[in-house]
VEXLODREN-959916 format. One line per field, with one value per residue (C-alpha): x, y, z. Coordinates in steps of 0.2 Angstrom, whole numbers, always signed. Layout:
N
x	(X, ...)
y	(Y, ...)
z	(Z, ...)
This chain:
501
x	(-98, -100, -95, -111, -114, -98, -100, -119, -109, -95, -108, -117, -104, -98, -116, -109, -91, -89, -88, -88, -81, -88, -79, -88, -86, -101, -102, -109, -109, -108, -127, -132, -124, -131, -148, -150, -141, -155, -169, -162, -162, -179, -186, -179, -186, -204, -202, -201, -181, -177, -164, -150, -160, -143, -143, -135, -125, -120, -115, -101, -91, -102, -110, -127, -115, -109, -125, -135, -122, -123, -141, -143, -131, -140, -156, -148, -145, -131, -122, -117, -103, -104, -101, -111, -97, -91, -102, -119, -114, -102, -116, -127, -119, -112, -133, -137, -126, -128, -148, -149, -168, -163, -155, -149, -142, -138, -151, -140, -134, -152, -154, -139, -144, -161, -164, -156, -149, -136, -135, -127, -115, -111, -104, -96, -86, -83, -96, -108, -122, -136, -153, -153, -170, -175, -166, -174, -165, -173, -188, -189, -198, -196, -184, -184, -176, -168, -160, -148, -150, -167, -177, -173, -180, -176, -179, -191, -207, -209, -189, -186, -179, -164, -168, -184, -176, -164, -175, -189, -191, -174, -181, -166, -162, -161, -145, -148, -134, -128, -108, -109, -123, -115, -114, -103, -103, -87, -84, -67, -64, -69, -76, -94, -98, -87, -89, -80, -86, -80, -94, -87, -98, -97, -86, -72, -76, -73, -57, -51, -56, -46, -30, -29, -30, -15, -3, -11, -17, -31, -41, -52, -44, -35, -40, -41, -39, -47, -59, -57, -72, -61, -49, -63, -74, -61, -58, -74, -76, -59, -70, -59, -64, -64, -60, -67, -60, -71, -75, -61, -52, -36, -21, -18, -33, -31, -16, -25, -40, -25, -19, -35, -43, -28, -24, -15, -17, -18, -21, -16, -14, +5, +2, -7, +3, +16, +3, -1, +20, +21, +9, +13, +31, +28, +14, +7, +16, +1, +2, +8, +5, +6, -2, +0, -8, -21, -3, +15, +25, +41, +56, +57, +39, +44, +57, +49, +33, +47, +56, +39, +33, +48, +38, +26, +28, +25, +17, +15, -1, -1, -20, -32, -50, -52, -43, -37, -25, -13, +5, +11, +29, +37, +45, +61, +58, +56, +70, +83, +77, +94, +89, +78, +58, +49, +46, +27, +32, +26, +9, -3, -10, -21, -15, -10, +3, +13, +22, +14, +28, +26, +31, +12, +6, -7, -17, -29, -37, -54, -51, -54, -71, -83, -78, -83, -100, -110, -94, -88, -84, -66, -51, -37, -34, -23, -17, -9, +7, +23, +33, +48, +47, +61, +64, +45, +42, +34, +43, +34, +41, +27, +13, +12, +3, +15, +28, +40, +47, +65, +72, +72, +72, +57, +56, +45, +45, +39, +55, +68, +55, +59, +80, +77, +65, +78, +91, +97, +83, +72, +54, +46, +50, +39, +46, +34, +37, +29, +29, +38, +26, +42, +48, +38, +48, +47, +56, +60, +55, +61, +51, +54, +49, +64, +76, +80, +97, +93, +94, +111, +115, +105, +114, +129, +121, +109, +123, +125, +109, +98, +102, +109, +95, +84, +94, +81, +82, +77, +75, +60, +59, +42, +33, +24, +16, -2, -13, -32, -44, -47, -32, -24, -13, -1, -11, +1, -8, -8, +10, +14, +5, +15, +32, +27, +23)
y	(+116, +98, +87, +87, +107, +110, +98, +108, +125, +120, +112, +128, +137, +129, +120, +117, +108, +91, +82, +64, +55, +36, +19, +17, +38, +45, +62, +69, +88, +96, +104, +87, +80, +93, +89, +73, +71, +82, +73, +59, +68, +74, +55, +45, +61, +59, +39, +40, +39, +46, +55, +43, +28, +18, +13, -4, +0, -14, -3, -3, +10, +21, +37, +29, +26, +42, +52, +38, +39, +58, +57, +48, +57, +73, +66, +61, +46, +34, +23, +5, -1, -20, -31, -45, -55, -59, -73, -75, -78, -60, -52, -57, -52, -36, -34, -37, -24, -11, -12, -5, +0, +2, -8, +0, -15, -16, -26, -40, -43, -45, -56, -67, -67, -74, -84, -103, -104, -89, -93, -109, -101, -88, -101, -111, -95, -95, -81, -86, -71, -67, -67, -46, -49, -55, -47, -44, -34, -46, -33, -21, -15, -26, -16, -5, -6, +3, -5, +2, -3, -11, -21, -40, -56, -56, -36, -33, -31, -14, -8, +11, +11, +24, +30, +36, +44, +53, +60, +66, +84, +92, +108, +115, +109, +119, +123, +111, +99, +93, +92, +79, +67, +50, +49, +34, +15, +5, -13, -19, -34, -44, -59, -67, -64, -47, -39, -21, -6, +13, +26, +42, +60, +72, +84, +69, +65, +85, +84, +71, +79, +96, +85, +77, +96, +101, +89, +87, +103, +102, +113, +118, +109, +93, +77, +64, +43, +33, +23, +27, +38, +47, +55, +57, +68, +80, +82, +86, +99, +105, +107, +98, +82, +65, +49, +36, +17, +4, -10, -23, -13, -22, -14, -9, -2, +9, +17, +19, +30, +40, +45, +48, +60, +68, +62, +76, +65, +45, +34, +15, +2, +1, -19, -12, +1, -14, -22, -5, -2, -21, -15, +2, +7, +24, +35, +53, +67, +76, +67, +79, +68, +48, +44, +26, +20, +4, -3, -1, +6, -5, +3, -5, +1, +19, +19, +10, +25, +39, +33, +32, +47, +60, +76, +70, +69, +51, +52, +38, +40, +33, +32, +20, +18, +24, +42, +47, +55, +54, +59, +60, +54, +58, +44, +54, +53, +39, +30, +43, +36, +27, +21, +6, +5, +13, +32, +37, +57, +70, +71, +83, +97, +92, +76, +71, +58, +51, +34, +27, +18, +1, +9, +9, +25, +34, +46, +61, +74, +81, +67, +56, +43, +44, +26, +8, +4, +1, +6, +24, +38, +40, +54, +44, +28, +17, +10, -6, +0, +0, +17, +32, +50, +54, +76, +76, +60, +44, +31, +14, +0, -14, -22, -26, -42, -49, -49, -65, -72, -78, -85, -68, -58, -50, -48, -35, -38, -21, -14, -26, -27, -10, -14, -30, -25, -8, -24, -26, -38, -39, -33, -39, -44, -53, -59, -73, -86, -102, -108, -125, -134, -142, -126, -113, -103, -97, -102, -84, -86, -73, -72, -61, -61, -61, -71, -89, -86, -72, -82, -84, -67, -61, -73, -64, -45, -46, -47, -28, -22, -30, -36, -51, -58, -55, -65, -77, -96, -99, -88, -93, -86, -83, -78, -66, -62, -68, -52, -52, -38, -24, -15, -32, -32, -45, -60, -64, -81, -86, -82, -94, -107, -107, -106, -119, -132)
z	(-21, -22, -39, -50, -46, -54, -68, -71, -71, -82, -95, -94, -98, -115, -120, -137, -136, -134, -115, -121, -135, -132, -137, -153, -159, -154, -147, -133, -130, -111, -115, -119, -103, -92, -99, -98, -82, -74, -84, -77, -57, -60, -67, -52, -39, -49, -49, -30, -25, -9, -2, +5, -7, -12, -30, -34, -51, -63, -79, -86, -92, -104, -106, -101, -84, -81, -83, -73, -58, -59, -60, -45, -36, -41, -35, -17, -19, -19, -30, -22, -35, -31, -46, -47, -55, -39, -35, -27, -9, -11, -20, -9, +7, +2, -4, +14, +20, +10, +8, -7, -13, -30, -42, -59, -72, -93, -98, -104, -87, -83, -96, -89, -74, -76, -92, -88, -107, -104, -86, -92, -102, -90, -80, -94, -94, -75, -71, -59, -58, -46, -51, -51, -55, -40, -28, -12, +4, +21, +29, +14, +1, -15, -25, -38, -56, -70, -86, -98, -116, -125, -114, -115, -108, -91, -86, -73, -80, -70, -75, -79, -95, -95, -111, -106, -89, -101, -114, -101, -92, -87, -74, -65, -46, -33, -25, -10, -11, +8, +5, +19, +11, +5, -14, -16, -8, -15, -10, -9, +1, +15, +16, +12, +32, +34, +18, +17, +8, +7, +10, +0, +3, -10, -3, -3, -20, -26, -14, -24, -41, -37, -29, -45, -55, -42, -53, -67, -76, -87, -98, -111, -126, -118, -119, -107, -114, -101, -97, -76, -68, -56, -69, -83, -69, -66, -84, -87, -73, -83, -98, -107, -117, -110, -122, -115, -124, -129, -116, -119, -129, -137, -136, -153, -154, -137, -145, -162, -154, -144, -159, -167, -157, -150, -132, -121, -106, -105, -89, -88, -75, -79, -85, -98, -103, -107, -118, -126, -128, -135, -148, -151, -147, -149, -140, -150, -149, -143, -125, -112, -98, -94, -77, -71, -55, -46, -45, -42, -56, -60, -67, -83, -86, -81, -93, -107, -105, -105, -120, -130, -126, -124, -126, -110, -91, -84, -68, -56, -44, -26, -20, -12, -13, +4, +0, -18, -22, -10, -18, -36, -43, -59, -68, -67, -48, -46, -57, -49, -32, -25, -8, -2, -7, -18, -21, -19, -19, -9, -2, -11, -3, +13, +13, +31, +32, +47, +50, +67, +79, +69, +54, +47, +33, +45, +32, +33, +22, +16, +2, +18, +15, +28, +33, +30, +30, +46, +56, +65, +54, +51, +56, +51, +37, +44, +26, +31, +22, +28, +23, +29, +24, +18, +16, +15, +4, +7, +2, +1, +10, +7, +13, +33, +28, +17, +30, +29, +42, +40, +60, +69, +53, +46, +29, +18, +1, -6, +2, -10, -28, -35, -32, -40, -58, -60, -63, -80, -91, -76, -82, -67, -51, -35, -18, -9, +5, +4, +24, +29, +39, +48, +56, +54, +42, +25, +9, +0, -18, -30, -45, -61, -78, -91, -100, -94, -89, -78, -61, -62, -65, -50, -41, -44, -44, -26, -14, -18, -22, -7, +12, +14, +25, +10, -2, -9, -7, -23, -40, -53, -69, -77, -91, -83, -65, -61, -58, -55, -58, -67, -61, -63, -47, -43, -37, -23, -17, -36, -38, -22, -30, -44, -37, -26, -40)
């Protein structure tokens, strides 16, 4: 059964509890969910979507997103996640390559996209937006639109309201769901004239959602704080109660709502988890389960998340957009872990994992996207990380293109940065090279967040913790590491430029 047949037959199970509690403390009940998730299948079929018809999706986190993207889904088609936020020229090649017929919007994004006055200030703000309005795919129809929210100036005359989508008719589908279809088009990176994007079927995603469920037992009762798709699905094909965070939500007030409506399970980039620890030391007692992941987990993280919430297990996730999960770490794992790189644990059920000669991950599994866009289908993901096996687990060793070259010795940063951060007063630690032009070489910069005489007590502590070839040339303490994204992963180009300064 793909993912939205088992979502419609848990919410037909338990019509009355409550799925979804939104940021601002409304309610939404699985009956509710399943209806209008179906009225919303049925409006886009009777509007004229087609099977395979990709949807471009600009809505933010929301219950307005999650029963649109079903919806579509539902009706056959596919949702192309491309955020317009990352500049015309992106936005418009990733357009070009995905050909989207659709394009579903919040109104306000319409707005700023089109009306010169917020345009301006859009930019002021450093957000340069395309004209969704007007978008046009070269040799195609002119596309079709949906907003989300009251219609404002700047929303296609002949848009779809959501709202009127999600009130109409709801008649039940037919079970005729092709496992195999494509229900999901994620852009990850590339460039303006090679952009990348991951074509996910729904049979990966609903390999995904039970690989999660393996490690991560969920049921009636438990509630899941997050504001992630991929962990608030399987929740509610759990029938438990996703929390889902206001957009932007400060720190304080992220713990707060934990607390509120009793969190058994939390998921945070582990950087935020920090903010959330500098605001609220200890987490509820109700949490049974603390899932980090988007980024490596550094040890003073991992011990920071254990001593706030003693009663919970604190899970690290290892997972790409191309095939999620892959393996699940304990905190305790992890910290315990004496050797070189970083623990990632053992692969979860399915997963197919082998180190090719070059020392590269190699994976498989029915979790496995399709591919990339435009490209042959995919057997095997080559991941571009570097990692052992080690009595059946994978141990990261770091990225294959952050490779610095030292003379004759190459050198890996992933495989030194979790030694370094389990150090005494290091909260975060970053290795990069900035190249001499002279020789070809690379200065080895260390840099860690901490106090401001840490550097020379690494000097003293890295002989015996890290290869000698390793040793940095110089150490750099800062306030804390540039990151970038929603995930906020280190920025590593950022973070050359400022050790270079």
């Amino acid at each position: 059964m793909t993912l939205v047949q088992r979502l419609l037959d848990r919410a037909a199970a338990a019509p009355a509890e409550v799925a979804l509690i939104a940021g601002d403390g409304a309610e939404l009940t699985y009956g509710e969910l399943r209806r209008q998730v179906l009225a919303v299948r049925h409006g886009l079929l009777a509007a004229g979507l087609a099977p395979g018809d990709g949807v471009l999706f600009s809505v933010r986190p929301s219950p307005e997103s999650l029963v649109l993207a079903l919806g579509v889904v539902a009706a056959g088609g596919v949702v192309v996640f491309a955020d317009p936020g990352a500049g015309p020229e992106m936005f418009t090649a990733r357009l070009r390559l995905a050909r989207p017929r659709w394009s579903a919007a919040e109104s306000v994004l319409y707005a700023g996209s089109r009306l010169r006055l917020v345009r301006a200030y859009a930019r002021r703000r450093g957000l340069l937006l395309p004209n969704l309005a007007d978008l046009q795919v070269p040799g195609a129809e002119p596309m079709r639109h949906i907003h989300v929210g009251r219609r404002l100036p700047g929303v296609p005359r002949d848009a779809l309201p959501f709202a009127r989508l999600a009130a109409g008719d709801a008649p039940e589908p037919a079970p005729d769901e092709d496992p195999d279809a494509p229900a999901a088009v994620i852009f990850t990176s590339g460039t303006t004239a090679d952009p990348r994007a991951v074509v996910h079927t729904r049979a990966s995603l609903a390999a995904a959602l039970d690989l999660f469920r393996t490690r991560l037992p969920l049921g009636p009762g438990d509630v899941v704080h997050t504001d992630q798709l991929m962990l608030g699905l399987p929740t509610l094909i759990a029938g438990a109660r996703w929390s889902m965070p206001p957009l932007a939500s400060p720190p304080g007030h992220f713990a707060r709502l934990m607390r509120e409506r009793g969190a058994t399970h939390v998921f945070c980039v582990p950087v935020h988890l920090a903010d959330v620890l500098d605001a609220s030391p200890g987490l509820p007692p109700t949490l049974r389960y603390v899932l980090l992941g988007a980024a490596p987990a550094p040890p003073a993280i991992l011990r920071r998340a254990v001593a706030a919430a003693p009663s919970a297990e604190v899970l690290s996730v290892y997972a790409m957009t191309e095939i999620l999960p892959v393996a699940i770490a304990s905190a305790e794992e992890k910290l315990a872990h004496a050797g070189s790189g970083d623990l990632l644990g053992a692969p979860l059920p399915g997963v197919g994992a082998r180190i090719a000669d070059d020392g590269e991950l190699l994976l498989s599994g029915p979790n496995l996207c399709r591919g990339y866009l435009g490209a042959d289908p995919l057997a095997e993901l080559p991941t571009g990380d570097l990692a052992r096996l080690e009595e059946g687990r994978l141990v990261l060793m770091g990225r294959k293109k952050d490779m610095l070259i030292r003379g004759k010795f190459n050198l890996y940063p992933g495989l030194y940065e979790p030694a370094i951060a389990a150090l005494p007063d290091v909260a975060e630690a970053a290795i990069v090279g900035v190249p001499d032009p002279g020789t070809g070489d690379e200065e080895v910069v260390l840099a860690v967040v901490g106090p401001a005489d840490l550097p020379a007590r690494l000097r003293r502590a890295l002989p015996g913790v890290i290869d000698h070839d390793a040793l940095p040339d110089r150490i750099v303490v800062l306030d804390g590491l540039p990151r970038s994204g929603r995930t906020r992963k280190l920025d590593r180009d950022r973070l050359r430029e400022l050790v270079s300064a």
